[in-house]
C-alpha positions as CSV (number, residue, x, y, z in Angstrom):
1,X,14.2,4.1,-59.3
2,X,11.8,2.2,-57.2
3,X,9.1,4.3,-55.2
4,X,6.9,1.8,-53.2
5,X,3.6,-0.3,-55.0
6,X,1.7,2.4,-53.2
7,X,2.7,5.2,-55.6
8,X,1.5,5.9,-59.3
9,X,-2.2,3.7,-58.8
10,X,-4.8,5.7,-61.0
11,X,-8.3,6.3,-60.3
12,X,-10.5,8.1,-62.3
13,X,-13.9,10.1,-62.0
14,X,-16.4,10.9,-64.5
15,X,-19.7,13.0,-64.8
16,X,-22.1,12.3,-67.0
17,X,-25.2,13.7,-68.5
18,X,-29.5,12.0,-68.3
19,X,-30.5,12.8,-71.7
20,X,-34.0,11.8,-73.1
21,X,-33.7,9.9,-76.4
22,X,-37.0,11.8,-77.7
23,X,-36.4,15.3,-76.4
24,X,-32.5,14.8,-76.4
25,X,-33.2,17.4,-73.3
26,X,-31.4,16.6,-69.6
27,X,-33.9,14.7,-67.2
28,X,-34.0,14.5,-63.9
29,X,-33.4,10.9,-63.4
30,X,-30.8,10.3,-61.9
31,X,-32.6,9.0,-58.3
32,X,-34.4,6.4,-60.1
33,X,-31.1,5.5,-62.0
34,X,-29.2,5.2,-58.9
35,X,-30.5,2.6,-58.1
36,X,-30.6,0.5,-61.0
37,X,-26.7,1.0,-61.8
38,X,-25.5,0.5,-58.7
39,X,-27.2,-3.4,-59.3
40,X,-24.8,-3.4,-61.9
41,X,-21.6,-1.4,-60.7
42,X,-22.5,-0.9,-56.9
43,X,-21.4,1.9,-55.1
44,X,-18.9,3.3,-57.7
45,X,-22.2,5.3,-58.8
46,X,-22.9,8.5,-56.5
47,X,-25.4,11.2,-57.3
48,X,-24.4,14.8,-58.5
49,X,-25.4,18.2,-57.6
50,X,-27.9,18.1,-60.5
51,X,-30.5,15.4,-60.3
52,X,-29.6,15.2,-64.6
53,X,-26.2,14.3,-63.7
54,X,-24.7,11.2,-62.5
55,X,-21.3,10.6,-61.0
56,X,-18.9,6.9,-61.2
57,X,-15.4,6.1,-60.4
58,X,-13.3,3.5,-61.3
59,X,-11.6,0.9,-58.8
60,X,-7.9,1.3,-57.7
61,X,-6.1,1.0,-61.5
62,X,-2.2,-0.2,-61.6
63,X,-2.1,0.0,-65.5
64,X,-4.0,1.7,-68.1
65,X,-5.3,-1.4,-69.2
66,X,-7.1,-1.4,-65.9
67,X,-7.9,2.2,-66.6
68,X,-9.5,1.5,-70.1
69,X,-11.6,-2.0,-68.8
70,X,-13.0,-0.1,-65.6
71,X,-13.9,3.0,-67.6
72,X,-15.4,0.9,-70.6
73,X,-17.0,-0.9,-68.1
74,X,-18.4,1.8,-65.9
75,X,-20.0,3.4,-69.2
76,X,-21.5,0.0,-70.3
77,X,-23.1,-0.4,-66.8
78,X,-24.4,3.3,-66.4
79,X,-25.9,3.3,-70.2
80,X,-27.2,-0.3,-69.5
81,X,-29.2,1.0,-66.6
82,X,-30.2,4.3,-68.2
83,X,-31.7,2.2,-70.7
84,X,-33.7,0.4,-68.4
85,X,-35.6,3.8,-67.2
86,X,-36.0,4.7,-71.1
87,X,-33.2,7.5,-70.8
88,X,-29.6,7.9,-72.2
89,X,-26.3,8.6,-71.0
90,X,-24.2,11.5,-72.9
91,X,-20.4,12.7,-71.8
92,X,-19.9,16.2,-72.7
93,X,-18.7,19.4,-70.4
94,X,-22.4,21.1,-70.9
95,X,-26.1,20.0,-72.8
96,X,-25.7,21.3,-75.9
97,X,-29.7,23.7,-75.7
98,X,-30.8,22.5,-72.4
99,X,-31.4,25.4,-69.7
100,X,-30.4,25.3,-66.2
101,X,-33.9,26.9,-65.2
102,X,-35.1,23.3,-66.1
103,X,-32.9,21.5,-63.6
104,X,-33.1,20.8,-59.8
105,X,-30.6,20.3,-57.4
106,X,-30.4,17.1,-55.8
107,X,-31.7,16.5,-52.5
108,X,-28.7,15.8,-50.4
109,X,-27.1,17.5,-47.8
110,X,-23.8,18.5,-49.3
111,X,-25.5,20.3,-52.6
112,X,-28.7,21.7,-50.6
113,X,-25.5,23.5,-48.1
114,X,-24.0,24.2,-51.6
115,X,-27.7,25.7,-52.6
116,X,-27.8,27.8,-49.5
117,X,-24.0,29.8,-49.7
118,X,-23.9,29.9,-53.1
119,X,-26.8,30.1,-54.3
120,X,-27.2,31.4,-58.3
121,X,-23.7,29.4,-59.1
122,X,-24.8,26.2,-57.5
123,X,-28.6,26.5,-59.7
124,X,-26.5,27.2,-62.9
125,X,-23.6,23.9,-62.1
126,X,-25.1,21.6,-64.8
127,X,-21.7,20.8,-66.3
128,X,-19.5,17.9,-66.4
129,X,-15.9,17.2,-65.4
130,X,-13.4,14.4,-65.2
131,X,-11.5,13.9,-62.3
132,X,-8.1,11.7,-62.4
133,X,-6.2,10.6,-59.0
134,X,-2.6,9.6,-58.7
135,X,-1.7,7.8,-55.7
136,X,0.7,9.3,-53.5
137,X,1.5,9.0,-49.8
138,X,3.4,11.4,-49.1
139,X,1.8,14.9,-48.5
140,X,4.6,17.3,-48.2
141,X,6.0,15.6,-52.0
142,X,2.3,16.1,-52.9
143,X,3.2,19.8,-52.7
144,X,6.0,20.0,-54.7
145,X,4.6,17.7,-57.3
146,X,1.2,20.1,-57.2
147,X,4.1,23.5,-57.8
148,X,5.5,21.9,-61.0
149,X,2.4,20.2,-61.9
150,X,0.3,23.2,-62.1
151,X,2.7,24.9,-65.4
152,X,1.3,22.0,-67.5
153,X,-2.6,22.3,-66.8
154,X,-3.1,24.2,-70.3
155,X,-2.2,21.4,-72.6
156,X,-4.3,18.6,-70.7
157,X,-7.2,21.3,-70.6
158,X,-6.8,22.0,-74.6
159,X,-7.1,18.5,-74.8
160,X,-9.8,17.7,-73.6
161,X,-12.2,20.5,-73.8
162,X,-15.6,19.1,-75.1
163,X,-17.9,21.9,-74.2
164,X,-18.7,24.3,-77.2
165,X,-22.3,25.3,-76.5
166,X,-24.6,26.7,-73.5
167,X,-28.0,27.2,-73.6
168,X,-28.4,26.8,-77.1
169,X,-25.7,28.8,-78.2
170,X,-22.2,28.8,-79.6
171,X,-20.1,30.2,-77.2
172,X,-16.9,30.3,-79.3
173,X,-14.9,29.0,-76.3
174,X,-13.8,25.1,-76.6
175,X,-14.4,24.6,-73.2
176,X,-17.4,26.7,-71.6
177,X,-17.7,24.3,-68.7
178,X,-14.0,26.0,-67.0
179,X,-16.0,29.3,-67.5
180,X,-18.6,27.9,-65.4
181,X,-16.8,26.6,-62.9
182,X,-14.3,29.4,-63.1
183,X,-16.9,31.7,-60.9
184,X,-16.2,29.6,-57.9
185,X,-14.0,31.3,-55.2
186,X,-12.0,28.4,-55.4
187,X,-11.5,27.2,-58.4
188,X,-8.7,27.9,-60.9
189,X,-5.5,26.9,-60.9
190,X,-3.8,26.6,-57.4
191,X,-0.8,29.1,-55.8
192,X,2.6,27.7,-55.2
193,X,3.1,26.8,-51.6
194,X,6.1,26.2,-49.9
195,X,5.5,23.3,-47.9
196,X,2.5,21.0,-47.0
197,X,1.9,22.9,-43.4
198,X,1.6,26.2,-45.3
199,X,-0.9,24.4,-47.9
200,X,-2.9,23.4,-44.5
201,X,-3.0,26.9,-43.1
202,X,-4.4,28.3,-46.2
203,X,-7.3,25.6,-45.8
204,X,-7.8,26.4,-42.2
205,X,-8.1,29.9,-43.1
206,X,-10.7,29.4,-45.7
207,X,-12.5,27.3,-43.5
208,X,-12.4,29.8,-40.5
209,X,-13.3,33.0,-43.2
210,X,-16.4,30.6,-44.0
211,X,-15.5,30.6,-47.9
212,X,-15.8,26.6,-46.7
213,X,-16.9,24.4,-44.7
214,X,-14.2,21.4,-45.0
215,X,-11.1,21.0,-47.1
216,X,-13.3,19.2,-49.5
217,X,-14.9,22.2,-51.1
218,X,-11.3,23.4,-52.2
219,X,-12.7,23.0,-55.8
220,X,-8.5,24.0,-56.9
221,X,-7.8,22.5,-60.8
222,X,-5.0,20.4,-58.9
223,X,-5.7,19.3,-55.3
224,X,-4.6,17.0,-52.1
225,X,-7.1,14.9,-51.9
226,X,-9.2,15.1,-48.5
227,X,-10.4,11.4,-48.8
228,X,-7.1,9.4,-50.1
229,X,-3.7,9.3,-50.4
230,X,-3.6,11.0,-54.5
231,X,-2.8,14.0,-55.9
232,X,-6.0,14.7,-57.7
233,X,-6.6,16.9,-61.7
234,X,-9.8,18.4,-62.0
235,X,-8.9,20.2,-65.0
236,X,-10.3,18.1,-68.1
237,X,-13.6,18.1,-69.1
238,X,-15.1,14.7,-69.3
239,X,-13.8,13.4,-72.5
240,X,-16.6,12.0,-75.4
241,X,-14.8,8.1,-75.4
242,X,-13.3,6.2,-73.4
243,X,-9.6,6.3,-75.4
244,X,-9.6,10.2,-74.8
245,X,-10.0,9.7,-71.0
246,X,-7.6,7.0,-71.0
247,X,-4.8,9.3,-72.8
248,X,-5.8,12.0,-70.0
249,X,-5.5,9.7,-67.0
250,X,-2.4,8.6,-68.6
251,X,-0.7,12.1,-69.4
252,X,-1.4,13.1,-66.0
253,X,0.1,9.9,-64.0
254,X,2.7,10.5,-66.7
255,X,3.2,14.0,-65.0
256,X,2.8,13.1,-61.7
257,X,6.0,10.7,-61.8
258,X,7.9,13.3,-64.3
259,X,7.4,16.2,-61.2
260,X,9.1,13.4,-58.8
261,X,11.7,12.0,-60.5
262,X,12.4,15.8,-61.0
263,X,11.8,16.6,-57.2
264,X,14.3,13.8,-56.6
265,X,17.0,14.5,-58.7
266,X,17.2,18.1,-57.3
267,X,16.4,19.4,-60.9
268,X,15.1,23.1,-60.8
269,X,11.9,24.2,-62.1
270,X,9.8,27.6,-62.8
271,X,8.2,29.3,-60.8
272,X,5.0,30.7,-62.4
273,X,3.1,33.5,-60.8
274,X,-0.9,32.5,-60.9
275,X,-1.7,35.6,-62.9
276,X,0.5,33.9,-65.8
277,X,-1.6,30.3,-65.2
278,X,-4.8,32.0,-65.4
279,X,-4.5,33.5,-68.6
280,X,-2.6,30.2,-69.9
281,X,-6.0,28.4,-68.8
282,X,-8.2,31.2,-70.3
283,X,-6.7,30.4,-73.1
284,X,-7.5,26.9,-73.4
285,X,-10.2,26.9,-72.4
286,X,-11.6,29.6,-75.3
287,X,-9.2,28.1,-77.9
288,X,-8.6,24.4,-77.3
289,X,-6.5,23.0,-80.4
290,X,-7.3,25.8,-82.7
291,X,-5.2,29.0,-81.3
292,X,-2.2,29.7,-80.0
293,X,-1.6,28.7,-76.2
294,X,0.7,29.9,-73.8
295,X,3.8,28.0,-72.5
296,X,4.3,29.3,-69.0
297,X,7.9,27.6,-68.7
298,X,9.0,29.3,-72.0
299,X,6.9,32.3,-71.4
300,X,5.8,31.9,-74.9
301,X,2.8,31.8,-77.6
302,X,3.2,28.7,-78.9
303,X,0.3,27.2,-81.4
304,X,-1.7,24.3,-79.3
305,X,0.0,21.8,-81.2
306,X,3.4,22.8,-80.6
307,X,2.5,23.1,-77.1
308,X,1.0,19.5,-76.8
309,X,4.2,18.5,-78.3
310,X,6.5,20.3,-75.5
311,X,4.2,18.5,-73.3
312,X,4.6,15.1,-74.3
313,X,8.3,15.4,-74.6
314,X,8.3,16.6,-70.8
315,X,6.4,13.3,-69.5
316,X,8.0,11.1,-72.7
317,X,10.4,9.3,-70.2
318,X,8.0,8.8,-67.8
319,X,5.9,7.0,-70.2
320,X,8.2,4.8,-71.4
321,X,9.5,3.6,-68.0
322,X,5.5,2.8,-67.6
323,X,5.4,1.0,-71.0
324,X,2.9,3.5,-71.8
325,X,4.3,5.7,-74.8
326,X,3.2,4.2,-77.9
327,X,-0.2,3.9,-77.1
328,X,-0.7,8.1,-75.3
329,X,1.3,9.3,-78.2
330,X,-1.2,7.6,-80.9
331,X,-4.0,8.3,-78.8
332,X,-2.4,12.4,-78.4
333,X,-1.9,12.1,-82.1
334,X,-5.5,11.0,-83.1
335,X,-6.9,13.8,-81.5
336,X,-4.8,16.4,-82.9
337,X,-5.9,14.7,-86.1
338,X,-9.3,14.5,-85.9
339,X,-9.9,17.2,-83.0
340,X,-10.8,17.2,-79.3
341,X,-14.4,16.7,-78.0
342,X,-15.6,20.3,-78.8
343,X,-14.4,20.5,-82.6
344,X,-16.0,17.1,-83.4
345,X,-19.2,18.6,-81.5
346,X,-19.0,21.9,-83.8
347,X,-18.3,19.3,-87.1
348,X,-21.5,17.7,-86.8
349,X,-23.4,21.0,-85.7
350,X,-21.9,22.5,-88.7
351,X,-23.2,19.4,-90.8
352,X,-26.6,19.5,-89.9
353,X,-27.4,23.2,-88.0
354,X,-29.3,20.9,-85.4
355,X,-28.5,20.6,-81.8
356,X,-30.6,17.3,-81.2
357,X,-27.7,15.9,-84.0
358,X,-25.1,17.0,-81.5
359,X,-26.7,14.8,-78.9
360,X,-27.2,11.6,-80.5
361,X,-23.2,12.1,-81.6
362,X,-22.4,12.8,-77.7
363,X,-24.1,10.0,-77.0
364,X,-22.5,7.3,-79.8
365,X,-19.5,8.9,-78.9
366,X,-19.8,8.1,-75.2
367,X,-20.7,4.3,-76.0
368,X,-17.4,4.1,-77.8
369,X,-15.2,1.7,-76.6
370,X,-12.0,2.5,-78.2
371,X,-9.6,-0.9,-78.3
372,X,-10.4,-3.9,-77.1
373,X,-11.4,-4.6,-73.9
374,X,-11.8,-7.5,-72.0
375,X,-15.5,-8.3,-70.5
């Protein structure tokens, strides 16, 4: 079935840490290197809320090959530049040790408003996610895809959660960064709505209560997209290498064209109350790969593994049809071999009970290519 060249593109967003290659602390560079990587990528490179963070998108992708060169090459350009300014560039959800007190928000008008409402939560925002779009025109589909969609944000999170410390600390979860973010008023998973006019009264409402100021600040783990034509997952963490983000990006387009052939072929689906997502998100975000998860379809415990599985086989099809199977499912499988982001973060902490180590790996990590790419 044929759905128009406009459906199914990929674009992908990442956040990434300034980290000093002396200190291994979070610097507040990224002003300075603003402007030397957008010489190199141009204005794929935006600032953050944090001036230790730094924000770049990929181009329009039709493939994941096009996903995998972009995202290789965004990381090349941004650790070329860093290195330019004497500083590093590190993916992880959270700094391992380094303390919010010693960041400052970034002088722009969005985060200073951000500074203003919400004050403490917008001082303490030094974390890191990855953002994947899925093009799609069609608003009112949007909504249905976003009401099946939402029962398999627990696997993707599991997957890559790559945030195990905070200030220094074990915090036992696998990804700290969703209990961060979690404090927003509107963050989390999203509700089930039943069309794309009721989804646009709930914004208006929000914006006319003053929770926001513009559909934009809907900060939902699976959004619309205010700017383009994508449904949009800001689940993940951002993923340590480049493969990882690759097998997110495609898992989610994977899902994304699963929900519509589904929508199209009038096949039912189940209709899980938020309280149910919330604790199915909870719980990968504490346990990642190493506990049990819940499957909200099956209303079960399942062990994370068994629930990645269940996941794959949903999107399998979908994956094929793309030419895309044999590659996610080794990429899926490697991880569930050698762990996601915040297990290998806790190996090497484990190794050498220093933080700084847990750094330097973030960083080697995020310099990882994966397969070959073409320069």
């Amino acid at each position: 079935m044929s759905y128009g060249t406009d459906l199914f593109t990929i674009g992908v967003e990442e956040e990434y840490l300034i980290v000093d290659p002396l200190s291994r602390t979070s610097q507040l560079q990224s002003l300075p290197l603003l402007e030397k990587a957008q010489e190199i990528l141009g204005d794929r490179v935006e600032l953050e809320m944090q001036q230790s963070q730094i924000e770049a998108a990929t181009p329009i992708c039709v493939s994941l090959n096009d996903v995998r060169r972009e995202l290789a090459h965004q990381r090349r350009g941004l650790i070329t530049a860093a290195s330019q300014i004497g500083m590093r560039i590190a993916s992880s959800g959270t700094h391992p040790f380094s303390h919010w007190k010693e960041q400052q928000i970034t002088p722009k008008y969005r985060y200073q408003n951000l500074l203003r409402e919400y004050q403490q939560l917008t001082r303490e925002q030094n974390i890191q996610g990855c953002h994947v779009h899925v093009g799609l025109t069609d608003r009112d589909l949007g909504i249905k895809v976003m009401n099946r969609a939402r029962n398999w944000l627990a696997p993707l999170l599991a997957l890559s959660a790559n945030s195990p410390f905070w200030l220094g600390e074990e915090t036992g979860y696998a990804s700290y960064r969703t209990e961060i973010w979690s404090r927003w008023p509107t963050s989390g998973p999203p509700h089930l709505f039943t069309s794309y006019a009721e989804y646009e009264l709930v914004l208006q409402d929000l914006v006319a209560t003053r929770v926001i100021d513009d559909a934009t600040k809907i900060y939902w783990d699976l959004r619309l997209s205010s700017h383009f034509d994508t449904i949009e997952f800001r689940v993940a963490d951002i993923c340590l290498t480049v493969d990882e983000a690759v097998m997110i990006a495609g898992l989610i387009r994977a899902l994304v064209r699963t929900c519509v052939d589904q929508i199209r072929n009038g096949i039912p689906f189940s209709t899980v109350r938020l309280e149910m997502l919330r604790v199915s998100h909870w719980r990968a975000a504490r346990y990642g790969l190493e506990g049990d998860l819940v499957d909200v379809v099956a209303q079960q415990v399942v062990p994370a593994r068994e629930l990645v599985y269940r996941f794959l086989s949903f999107v399998r099809p979908a994956l094929e049809e793309e030419g895309d199977w044999e590659e996610i499912a080794r990429l899926v499988e490697d991880v569930l071999q050698r762990g996601n982001g915040a297990m290998r973060q806790r190996d090497v902490y484990r190794y050498g009970q220093h933080l700084e180590d847990v750094v330097d790996f973030i960083v080697t990590e995020t310099a990882k290519e994966g397969e070959s790419v073409p320069r």
